[in-house]
C-alpha positions in Angstrom: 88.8 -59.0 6.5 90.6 -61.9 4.2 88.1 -63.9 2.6 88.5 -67.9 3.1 88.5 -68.5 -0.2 91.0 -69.8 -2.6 92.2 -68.7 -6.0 93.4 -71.0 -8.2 95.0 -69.4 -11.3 96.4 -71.9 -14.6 98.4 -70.1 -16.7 98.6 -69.8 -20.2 98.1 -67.8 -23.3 94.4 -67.0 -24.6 93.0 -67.8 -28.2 93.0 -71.0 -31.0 96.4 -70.7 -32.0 98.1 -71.5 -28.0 95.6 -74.3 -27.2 97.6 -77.6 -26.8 100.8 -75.8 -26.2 103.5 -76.6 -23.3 102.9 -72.7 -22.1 99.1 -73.4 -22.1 99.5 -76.3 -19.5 97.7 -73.9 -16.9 94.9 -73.3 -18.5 94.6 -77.3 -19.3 94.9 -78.1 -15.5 92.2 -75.4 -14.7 89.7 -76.8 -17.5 90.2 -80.4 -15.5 89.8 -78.6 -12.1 86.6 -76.7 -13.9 85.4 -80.4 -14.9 86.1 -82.2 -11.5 84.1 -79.6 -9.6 81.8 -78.2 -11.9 83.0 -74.6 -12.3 81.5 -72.8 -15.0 83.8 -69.6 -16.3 82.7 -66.3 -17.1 84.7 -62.7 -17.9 86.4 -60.8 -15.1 86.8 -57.4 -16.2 88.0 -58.7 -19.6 91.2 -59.9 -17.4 90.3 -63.2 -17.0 88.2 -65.9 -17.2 86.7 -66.5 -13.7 84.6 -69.4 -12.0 84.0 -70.8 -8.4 83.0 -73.4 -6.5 83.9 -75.9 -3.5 86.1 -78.8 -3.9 85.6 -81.6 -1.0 87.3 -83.7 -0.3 88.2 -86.7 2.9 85.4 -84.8 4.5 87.2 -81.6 4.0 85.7 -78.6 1.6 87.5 -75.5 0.4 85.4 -73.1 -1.2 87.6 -71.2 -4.3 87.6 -69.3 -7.5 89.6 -70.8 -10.5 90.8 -68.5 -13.1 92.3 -68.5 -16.6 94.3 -64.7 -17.2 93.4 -63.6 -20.8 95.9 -60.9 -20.4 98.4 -63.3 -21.8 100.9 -64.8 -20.3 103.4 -61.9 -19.3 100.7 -59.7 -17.7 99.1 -62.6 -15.6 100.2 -60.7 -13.0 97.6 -57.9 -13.7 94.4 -60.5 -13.7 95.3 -62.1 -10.3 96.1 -59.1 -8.4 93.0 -57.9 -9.2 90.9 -60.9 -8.6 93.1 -60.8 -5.4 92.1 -57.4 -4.7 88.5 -57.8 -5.7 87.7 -60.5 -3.2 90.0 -60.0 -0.9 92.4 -63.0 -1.0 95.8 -62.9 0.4 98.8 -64.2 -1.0 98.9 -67.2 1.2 95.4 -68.4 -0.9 97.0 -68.2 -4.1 98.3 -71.0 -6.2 99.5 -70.8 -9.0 99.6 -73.4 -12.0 101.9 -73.3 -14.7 104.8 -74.9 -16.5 108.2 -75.5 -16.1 110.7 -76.1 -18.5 113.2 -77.2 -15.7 111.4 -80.0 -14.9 111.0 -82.9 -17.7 107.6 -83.6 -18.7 105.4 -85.4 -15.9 107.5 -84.4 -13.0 105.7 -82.1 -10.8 107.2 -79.8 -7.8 105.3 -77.7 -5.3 106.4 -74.8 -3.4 105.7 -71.4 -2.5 108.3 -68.2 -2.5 111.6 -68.7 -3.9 113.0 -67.4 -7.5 110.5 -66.9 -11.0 113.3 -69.1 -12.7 113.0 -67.1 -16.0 109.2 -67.9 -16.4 107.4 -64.3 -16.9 103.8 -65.5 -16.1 105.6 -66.2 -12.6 107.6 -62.4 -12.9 104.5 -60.7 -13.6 102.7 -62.3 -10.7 105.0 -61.5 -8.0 105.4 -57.8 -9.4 101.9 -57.0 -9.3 101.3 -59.1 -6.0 104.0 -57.3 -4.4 105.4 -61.0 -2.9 106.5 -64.0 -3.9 104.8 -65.8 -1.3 102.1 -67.8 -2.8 101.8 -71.4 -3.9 103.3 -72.6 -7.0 102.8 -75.9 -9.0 105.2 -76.2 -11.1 104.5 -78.9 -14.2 107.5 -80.3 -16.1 107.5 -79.5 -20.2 111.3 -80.0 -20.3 114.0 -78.0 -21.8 114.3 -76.6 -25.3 117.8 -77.0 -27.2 120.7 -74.2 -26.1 123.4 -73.1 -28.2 123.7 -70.1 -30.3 120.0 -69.7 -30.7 118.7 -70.3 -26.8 116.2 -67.5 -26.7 114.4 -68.2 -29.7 114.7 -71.9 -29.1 113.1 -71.7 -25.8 110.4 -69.5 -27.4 109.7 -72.1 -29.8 109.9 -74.9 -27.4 106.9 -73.3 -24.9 104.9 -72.5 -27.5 105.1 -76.0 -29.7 102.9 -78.8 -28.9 103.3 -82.3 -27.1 105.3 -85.7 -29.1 102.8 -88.6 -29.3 104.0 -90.1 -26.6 103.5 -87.2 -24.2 100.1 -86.5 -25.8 99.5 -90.3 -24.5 101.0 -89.3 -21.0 99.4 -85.7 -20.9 95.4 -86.6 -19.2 97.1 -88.4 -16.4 99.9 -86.0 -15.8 96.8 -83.1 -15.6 94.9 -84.9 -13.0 98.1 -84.9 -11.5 98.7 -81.4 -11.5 95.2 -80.6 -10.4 95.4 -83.5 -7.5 98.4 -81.4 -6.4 96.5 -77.9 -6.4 93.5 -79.6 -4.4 96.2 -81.3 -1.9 97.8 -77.9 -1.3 94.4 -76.2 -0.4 92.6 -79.3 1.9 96.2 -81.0 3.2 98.7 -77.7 3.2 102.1 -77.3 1.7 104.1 -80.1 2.9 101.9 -82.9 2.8 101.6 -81.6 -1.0 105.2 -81.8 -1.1 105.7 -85.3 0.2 103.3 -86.3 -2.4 104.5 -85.1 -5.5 107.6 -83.4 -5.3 109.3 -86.9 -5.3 107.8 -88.2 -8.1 
């Protein structure tokens, strides 16, 4: 039988030298989801770091596991199927945080199924899930410069750090993120989309 809890996975790369990076923007939106609802992490078969608890909200409660993947970020997959798998969550309890370079920076758009849009955290997730239909919420980080040296540029771009002036932006723009997660879970997928695809 499915289990009525939630997983909520952030995305991102583990260890010092990815902390504070655009691909890492996952993992921050977990750590302010871990903070809000007192979730305290701890290892999941070396795949990922794993916590749970009950957010509650409008009278409302939804009880769900947040994880950080430590496989890094093109084997995410791996670590949420087998959280998945483990306690027996299906697809349509999944949501996914990560960032999205075709989105500027503080836009946010929710959504579930659709294409992986070149992001491989995303590729890994629906290879190893089998389906593309889980919950997706997508934070902007903007695009790096094309031309003759796109690939590397892009590289570059999702694994550099914030301006100042997004630095300024970035605890607002996490709640954000997180408030969109928590809307998706209590208030379901369009009233999540009303909210913050908009914006």
């Amino acid at each position: 039988m499915a289990s009525d809890f939630w997983l909520v996975a952030g995305l991102g790369n583990p260890g010092k030298k990815y902390e504070g990076t655009r691909h890492n923007m996952g993992f921050m939106c977990a750590d302010v989801l871990a903070q809000r609802w007192d979730v305290s992490f701890s290892d999941h078969k070396g795949l990922a770091m794993l916590g749970k608890g009950v957010m509650n909200l409008g009278g409302t409660s939804r009880k769900f596991f947040l994880a950080k993947p430590l496989t890094y970020m093109n084997d995410s997959g791996n670590a949420v199927a087998s959280i998945c798998a483990y306690y027996n969550i299906p697809s349509e309890h999944v949501i996914v945080i990560h960032d999205d370079m075709d989105l500027e920076f503080g836009r946010i758009k929710v959504k579930t199924g659709g294409s992986a849009g070149g992001h491989n955290g995303i590729k890994s997730i629906d290879r190893s899930l089998g389906t593309n239909k889980y919950y997706r919420v997508r934070l902007g980080v903007g695009h790096a410069a094309r031309g003759a040296n796109a690939h590397q540029n892009t590289i570059d771009w999702v694994l550099g750090g914030f301006a100042p002036s997004q630095r300024k932006q970035l605890e607002e723009f996490l709640a954000d993120g997180a408030d969109a997660a928590e809307t998706i879970a209590i208030d379901g997928l369009t009233a999540a989309q009303e909210h913050f695809n908009g914006r």
